[in-house]
Structures are given as structure tokens and as C-alpha cells.
N, C-alpha and C positions, 0 to 999 in steps of 0.2 A: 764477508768480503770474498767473493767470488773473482778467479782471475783464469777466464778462458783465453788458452790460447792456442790457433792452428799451426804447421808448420804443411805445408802445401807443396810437393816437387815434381806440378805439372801447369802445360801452361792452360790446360780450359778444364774448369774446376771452379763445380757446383757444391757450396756448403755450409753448414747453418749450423748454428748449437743453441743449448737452453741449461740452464742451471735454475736450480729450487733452493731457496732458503723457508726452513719452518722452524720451530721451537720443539723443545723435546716436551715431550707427555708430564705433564703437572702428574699426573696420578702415579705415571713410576718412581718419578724423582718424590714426589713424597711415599711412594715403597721404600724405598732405600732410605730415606731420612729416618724410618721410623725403627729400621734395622741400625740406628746408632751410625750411619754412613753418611759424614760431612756433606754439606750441597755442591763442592767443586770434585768432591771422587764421586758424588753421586752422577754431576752432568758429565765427566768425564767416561766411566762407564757406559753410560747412554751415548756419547757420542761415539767411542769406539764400537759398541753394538751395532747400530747404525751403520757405522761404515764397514763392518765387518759382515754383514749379507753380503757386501759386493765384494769383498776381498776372498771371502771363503769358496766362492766358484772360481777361482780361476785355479788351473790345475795343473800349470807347472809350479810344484813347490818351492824352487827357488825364488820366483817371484814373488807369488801369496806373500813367502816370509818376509821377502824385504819391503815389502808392500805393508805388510801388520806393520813391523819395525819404523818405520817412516811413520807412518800413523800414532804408534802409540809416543813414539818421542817429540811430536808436537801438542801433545795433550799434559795438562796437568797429572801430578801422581801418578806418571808411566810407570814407574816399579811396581805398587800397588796393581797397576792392569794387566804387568806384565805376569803378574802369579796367577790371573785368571785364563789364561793361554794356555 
């Protein structure tokens, strides 16, 4: 479920967006199965990886961190992802 949304504060204004839905890697998620690591910490890890390319460039740190922080407390077994931080 994708939910884009602009906030615009001018009056002539060109703008467009795109959002991507895929599936995580059958082949990681059975990496991690085979290490003893249930399927909902295995696709939870892969989904904070995932979002964590994009959060790891941004380079005021306070942000990054509440950025991680928002991310990993909408994911199952946040505490578990949070030891790998």
C-alpha cells in the first residue's frame, strides 16, 4: 500500500511522482531460514535492508536516526532489528 502525498506552497507548479512495489529475494529469505531465522524476522530484516540504502545517505544524523527509528517500529521484531543497528 503505497500512500503518496504532495504538500505544494506555490501557485504554478509542475509535479509528478512514482512508487515501486516488488517482493523480497526468495534466495535471501531462504539464506536466513536456513540460519534457524523465522520467515517474519527473516522478511523483516530484508525489508529494513532495503530501506536502509536510502536512509544510510542522509547525513544529518539526527534525522537518519529518527528515520531508522520510524522504520524499524513499523516492522515486526523491531527489538531483534534493533540489535543489528
Amino acid at each position: 500500500d503505497t500512500k503518496p502525498e504532495l504538500e505544494i506552497y506555490a501557485d504554478d507548479v509542475k509535479c509528478s511522482h512514482g512508487a515501486t512495489v516488488g517482493q523480497l529475494d526468495e534466495n535471501m529469505l531462504f539464506y536466513l531460514r536456513t540460519r534457524a531465522i523465522d520467515e517474519e524476522t527473516a522478511r523483516s530484516l530484508l525489508t529494513f535492508a532495503f530501506a536502509d540504502e536510502v536512509i544510510k545517505r542522509i547525513k544529518f544524523a539526527p534525522v537518519r536516526e529518527r528515520l531508522e527509528y520510524l522504520v524499524v517500529g513499523r516492522l515486526p521484531d523491531a527489538s531483534l532489528i534493533k540489535e543489528f543497528m
